[in-house]
C-alpha positions as CSV (number, residue, x, y, z in Angstrom):
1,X,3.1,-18.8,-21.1
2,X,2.9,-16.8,-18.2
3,X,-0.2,-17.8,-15.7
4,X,-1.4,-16.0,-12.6
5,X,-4.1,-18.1,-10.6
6,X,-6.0,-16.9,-7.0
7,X,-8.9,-18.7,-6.3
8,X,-10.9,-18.6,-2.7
9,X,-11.3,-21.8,-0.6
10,X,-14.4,-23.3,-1.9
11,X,-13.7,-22.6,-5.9
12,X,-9.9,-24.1,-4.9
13,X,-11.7,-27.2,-3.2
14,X,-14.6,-27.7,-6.0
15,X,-11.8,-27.1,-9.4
16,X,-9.1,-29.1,-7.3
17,X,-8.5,-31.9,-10.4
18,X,-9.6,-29.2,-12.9
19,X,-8.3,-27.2,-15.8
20,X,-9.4,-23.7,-14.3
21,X,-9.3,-21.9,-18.0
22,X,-11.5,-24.3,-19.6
23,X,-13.9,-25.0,-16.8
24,X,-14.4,-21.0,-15.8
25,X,-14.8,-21.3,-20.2
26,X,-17.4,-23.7,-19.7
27,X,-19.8,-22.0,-17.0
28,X,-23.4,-21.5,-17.8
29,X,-25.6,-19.5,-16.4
30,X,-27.8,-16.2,-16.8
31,X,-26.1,-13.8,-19.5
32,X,-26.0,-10.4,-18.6
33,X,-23.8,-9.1,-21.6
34,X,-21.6,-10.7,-24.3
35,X,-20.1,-8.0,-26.8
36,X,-16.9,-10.1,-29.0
37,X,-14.1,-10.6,-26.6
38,X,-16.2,-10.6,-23.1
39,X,-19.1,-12.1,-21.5
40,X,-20.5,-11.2,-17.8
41,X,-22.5,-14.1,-16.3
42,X,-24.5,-15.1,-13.4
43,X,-23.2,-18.8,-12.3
44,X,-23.5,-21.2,-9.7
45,X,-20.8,-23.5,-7.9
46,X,-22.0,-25.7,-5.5
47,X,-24.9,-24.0,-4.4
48,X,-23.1,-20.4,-4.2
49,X,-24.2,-18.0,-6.9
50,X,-21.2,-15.6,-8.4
51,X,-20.6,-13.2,-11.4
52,X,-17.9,-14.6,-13.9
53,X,-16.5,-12.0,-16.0
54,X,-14.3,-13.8,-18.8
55,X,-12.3,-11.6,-20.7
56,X,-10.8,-13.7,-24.3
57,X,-8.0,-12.7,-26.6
58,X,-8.9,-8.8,-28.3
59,X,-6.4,-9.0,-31.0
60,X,-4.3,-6.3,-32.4
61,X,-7.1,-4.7,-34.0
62,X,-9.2,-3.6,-31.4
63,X,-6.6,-2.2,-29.4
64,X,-5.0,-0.3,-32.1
65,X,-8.6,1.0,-32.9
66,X,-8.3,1.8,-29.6
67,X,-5.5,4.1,-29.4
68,X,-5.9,5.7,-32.6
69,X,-9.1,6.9,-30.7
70,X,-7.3,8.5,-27.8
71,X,-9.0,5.6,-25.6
72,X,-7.1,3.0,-23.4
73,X,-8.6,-0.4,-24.5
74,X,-9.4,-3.1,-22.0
75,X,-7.6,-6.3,-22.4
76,X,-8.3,-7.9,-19.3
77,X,-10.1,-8.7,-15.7
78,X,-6.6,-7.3,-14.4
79,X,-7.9,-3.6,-13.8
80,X,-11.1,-5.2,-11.8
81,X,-9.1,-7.4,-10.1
82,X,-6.8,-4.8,-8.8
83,X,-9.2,-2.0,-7.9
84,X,-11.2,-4.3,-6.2
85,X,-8.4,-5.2,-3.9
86,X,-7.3,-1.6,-3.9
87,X,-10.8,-0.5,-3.1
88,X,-11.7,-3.6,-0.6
89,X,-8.4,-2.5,1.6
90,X,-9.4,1.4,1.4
91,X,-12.8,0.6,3.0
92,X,-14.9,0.7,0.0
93,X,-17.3,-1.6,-0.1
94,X,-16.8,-4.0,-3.7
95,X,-18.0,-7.2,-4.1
96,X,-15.6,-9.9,-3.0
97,X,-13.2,-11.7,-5.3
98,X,-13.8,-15.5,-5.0
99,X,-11.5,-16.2,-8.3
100,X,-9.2,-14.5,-10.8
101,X,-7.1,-15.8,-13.6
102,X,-4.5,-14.6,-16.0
103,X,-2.7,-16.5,-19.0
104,X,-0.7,-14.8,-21.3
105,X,1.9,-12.4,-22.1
106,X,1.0,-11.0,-25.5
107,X,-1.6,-8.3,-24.6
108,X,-3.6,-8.9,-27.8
109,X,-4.5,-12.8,-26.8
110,X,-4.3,-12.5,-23.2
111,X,-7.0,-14.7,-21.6
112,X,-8.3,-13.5,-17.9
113,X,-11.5,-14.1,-15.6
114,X,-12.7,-13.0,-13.0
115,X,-15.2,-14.0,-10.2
116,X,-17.0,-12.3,-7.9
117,X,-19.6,-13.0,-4.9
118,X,-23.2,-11.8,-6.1
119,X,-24.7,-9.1,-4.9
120,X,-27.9,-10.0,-3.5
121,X,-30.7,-9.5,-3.5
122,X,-30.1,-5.5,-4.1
123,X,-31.5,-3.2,-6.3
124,X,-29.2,-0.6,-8.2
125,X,-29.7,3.2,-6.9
126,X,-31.2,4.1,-10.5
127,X,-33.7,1.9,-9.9
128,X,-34.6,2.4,-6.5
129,X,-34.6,6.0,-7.2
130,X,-36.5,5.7,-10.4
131,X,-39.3,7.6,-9.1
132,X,-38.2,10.1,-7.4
133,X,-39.0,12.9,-9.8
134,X,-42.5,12.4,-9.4
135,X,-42.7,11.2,-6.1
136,X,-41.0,13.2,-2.7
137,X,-38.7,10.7,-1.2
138,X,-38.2,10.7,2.8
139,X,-35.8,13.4,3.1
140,X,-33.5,11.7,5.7
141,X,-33.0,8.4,3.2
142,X,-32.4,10.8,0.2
143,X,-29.5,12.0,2.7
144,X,-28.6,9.4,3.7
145,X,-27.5,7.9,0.3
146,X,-25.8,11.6,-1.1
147,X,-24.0,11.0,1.8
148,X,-22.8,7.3,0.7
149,X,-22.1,8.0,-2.9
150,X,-20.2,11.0,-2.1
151,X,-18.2,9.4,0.7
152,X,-17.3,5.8,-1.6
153,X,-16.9,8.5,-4.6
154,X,-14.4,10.6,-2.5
155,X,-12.6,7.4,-1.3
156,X,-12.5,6.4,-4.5
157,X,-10.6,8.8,-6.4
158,X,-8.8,9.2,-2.8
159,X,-7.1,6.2,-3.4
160,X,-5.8,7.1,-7.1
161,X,-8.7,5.1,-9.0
162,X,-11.1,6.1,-11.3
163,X,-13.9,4.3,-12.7
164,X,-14.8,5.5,-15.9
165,X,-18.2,3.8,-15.9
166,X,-19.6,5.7,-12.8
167,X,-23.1,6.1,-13.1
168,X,-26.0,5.7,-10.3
169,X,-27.1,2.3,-12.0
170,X,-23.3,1.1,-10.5
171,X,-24.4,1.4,-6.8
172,X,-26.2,-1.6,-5.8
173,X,-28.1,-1.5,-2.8
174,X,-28.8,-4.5,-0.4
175,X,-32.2,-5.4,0.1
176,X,-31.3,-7.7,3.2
177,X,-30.1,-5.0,4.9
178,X,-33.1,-2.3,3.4
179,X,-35.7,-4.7,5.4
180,X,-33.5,-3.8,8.4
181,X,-33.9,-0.3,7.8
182,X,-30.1,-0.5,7.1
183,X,-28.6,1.6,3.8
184,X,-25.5,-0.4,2.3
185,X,-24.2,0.2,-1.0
186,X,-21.8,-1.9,-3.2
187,X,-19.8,-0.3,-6.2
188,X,-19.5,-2.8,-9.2
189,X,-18.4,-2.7,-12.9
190,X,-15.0,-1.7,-12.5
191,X,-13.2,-3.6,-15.6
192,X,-12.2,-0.2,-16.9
193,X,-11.0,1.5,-13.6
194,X,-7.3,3.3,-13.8
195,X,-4.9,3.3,-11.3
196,X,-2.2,6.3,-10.7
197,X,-0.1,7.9,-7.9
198,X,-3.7,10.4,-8.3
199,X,-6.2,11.2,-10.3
200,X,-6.1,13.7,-13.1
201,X,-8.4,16.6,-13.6
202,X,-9.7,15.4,-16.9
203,X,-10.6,12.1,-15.1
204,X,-12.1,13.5,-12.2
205,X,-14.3,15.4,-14.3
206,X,-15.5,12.6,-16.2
207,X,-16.4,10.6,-13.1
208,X,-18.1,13.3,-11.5
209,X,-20.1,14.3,-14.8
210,X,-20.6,10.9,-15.4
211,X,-22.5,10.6,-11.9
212,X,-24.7,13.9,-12.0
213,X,-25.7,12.9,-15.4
214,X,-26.9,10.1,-13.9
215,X,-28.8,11.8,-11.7
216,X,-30.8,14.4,-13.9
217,X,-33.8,12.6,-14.2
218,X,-34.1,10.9,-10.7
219,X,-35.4,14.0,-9.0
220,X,-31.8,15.6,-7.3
221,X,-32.0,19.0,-7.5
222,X,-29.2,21.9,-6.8
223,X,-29.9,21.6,-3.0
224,X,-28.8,17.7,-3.9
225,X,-25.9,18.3,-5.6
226,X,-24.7,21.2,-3.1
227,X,-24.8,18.5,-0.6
228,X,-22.7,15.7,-2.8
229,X,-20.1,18.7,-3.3
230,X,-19.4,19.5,0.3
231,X,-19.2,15.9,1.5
232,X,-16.8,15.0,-1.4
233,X,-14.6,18.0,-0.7
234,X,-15.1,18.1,3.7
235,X,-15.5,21.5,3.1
236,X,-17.9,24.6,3.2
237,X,-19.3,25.3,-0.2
238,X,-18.1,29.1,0.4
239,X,-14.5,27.8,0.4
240,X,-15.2,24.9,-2.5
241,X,-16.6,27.6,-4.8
242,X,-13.6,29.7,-4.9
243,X,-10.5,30.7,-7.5
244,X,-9.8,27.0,-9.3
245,X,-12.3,24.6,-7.4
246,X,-15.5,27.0,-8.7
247,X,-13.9,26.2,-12.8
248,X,-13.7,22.5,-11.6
249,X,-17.2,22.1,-10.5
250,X,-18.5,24.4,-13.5
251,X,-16.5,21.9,-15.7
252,X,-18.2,18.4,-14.3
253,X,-21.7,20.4,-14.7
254,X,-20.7,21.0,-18.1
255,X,-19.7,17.5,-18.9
256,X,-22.5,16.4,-16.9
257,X,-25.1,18.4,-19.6
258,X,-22.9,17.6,-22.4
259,X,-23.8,13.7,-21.7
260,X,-27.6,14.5,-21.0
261,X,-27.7,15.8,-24.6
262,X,-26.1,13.0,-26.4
263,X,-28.2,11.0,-24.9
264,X,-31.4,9.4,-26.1
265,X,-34.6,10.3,-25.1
């Protein structure tokens, strides 16, 4: 059975003697979601609190449901594992990796974990922002934070990777820094990020509708999204908005309104 195992110093040091698979299997902690073959948990080892996603066998079933669906299932902690690294190395900031684990060659009972430094304290940007409809944020912090997502969303697809999950509620922001008067952000939830030479059309347009949908009800307006546009491109908007790149950005806005009615309200 084939077995891939990285784990950071003080995991190495605490599961020296241990069984890795059954005692990441064995964690308790806060539940943040359990759906058949995956569970996402808040844990602590020796004092240090991480997020354990572990990933179990998805059968034959589910990924032939799947691909008859035109979807790519996920069968693993291998894509988050990956794109974290990818991401980390690029100068996006993920949260650290403190332990994955792979058994298995058969994609359909493949076992995987993996575990992550928490976060915090932070808030996500869907919360933080939550009232900015009804009340005027400080213009420069509004800004500010355009700036960020559009810079980490640029890198991002930059570096070949898309998310597939990237909505505001992904970017966690860091209360530590905050009572500083510092703005960092953290992208998470990337167990169903692809990786290619680049990314196509079709996926940028589902990120980037995925992300103003997002955004609808938060209070960004067209001024908002102007300014995402020409920090993602690093262009003028008069050159952005011309021949193929105007159809582009018309196509996220469409996908982006196409979500906003699906959804409920």
């Amino acid at each position: 059975m084939a077995s891939r195992i990285f784990l950071r110093s003080e995991l190495e040091s605490a599961w020296a003697e241990a069984d890795i698979f059954n005692t990441v299997n064995q964690l308790s902690g806060e539940v943040y979601r359990s759906v058949a073959n995956r569970k996402t948990l808040r844990v602590s080892v020796n004092n240090n609190i991480y997020f354990a996603k572990i990933h179990g066998a998805v059968g034959w079933r589910e990924i032939l449901k799947n691909l008859v669906l035109f979807r790519l299932p996920v069968v693993g902690a291998v894509n988050e594992y990956d794109a974290s690294r990818i991401l980390k190395a690029g100068g996006v900031c993920v949260p650290e990796v403190a332990g994955f684990g792979l058994r298995g060659i058969n994609p359909a009972t493949r076992e995987s974990f993996i575990i992550t430094d928490a976060v915090e304290p932070s808030i996500s940007l869907e919360d933080f922002c939550a009232d900015w409809a009804h009340s005027k944020p400080n213009f420069k912090v509004k800004k500010l934070l355009i700036t960020q997502v559009a810079e980490m969303t640029q890198r991002l697809h930059s570096l070949g990777l898309n998310h597939r999950d990237l909505y505001i509620c992904h970017f966690l922001l860091d209360l530590s820094a905050l009572k500083k008067g510092e703005y960092h952000l953290t992208l998470i939830d990337l167990h169903r990020a692809q990786k290619r030479q680049s990314v196509p059309r079709r996926w940028l347009v589902k990120d980037l509708g995925s992300l103003l949908f997002s955004c609808m009800e938060l209070g960004f307006g067209i001024k908002d999204w102007l300014r995402f546009i020409s920090i993602y491109t690093g262009e003028p908007l008069r050159e952005t908005f011309r021949g193929n790149q105007s159809e582009f950005w018309q196509a996220v806005q469409k996908r982006a309104q196409k979500l906003y009615q699906q959804a409920d309200r």
